[in-house]
C-alpha positions in Angstrom: 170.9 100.6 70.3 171.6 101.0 73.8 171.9 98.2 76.3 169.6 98.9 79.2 171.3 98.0 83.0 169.0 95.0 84.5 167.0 96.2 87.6 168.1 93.8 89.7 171.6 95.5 89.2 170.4 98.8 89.6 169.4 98.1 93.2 172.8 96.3 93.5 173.5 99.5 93.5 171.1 101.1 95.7 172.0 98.9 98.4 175.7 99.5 97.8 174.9 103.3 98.7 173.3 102.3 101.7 169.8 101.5 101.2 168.2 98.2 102.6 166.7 95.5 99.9 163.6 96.1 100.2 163.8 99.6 99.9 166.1 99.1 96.9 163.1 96.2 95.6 160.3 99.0 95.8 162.4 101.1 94.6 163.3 99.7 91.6 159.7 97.9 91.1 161.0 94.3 91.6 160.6 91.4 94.1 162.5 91.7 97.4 163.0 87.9 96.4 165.0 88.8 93.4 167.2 91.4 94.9 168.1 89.2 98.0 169.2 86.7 95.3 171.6 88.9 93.8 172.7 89.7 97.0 173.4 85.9 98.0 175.1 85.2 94.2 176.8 88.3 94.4 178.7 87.2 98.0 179.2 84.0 96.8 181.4 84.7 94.0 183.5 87.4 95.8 184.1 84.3 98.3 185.0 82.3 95.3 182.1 79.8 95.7 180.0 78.8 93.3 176.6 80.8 93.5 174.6 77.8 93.0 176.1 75.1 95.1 178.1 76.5 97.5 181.4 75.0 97.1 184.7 76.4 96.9 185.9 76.7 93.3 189.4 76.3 92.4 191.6 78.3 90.3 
């Protein structure tokens, strides 16, 4: 069985090739909410923040 790519992901990587997030949203049949979510989790963690909380983590 094949593991299917979540949709949020998949417009990840719509906006990565330089759509907007709602385009990618409507695109991929999803809330604009959800994708905008990703987005903010997504920055967070390559800022090593926690997604949730917003403070720094330590390694």
């Amino acid at each position: 069985m094949k593991r299917q790519i979540p949709k949020t992901h998949q417009a990840l990587d719509w906006i990565g090739k330089g759509m907007s997030a709602a385009q990618a949203a409507r695109k991929m049949e999803i809330s604009e909410s959800s994708v905008y979510a990703a987005l903010r989790k997504t920055k967070a963690k390559d800022k090593g923040c926690c997604p949730t909380c917003g403070h720094k983590i330590r390694n």
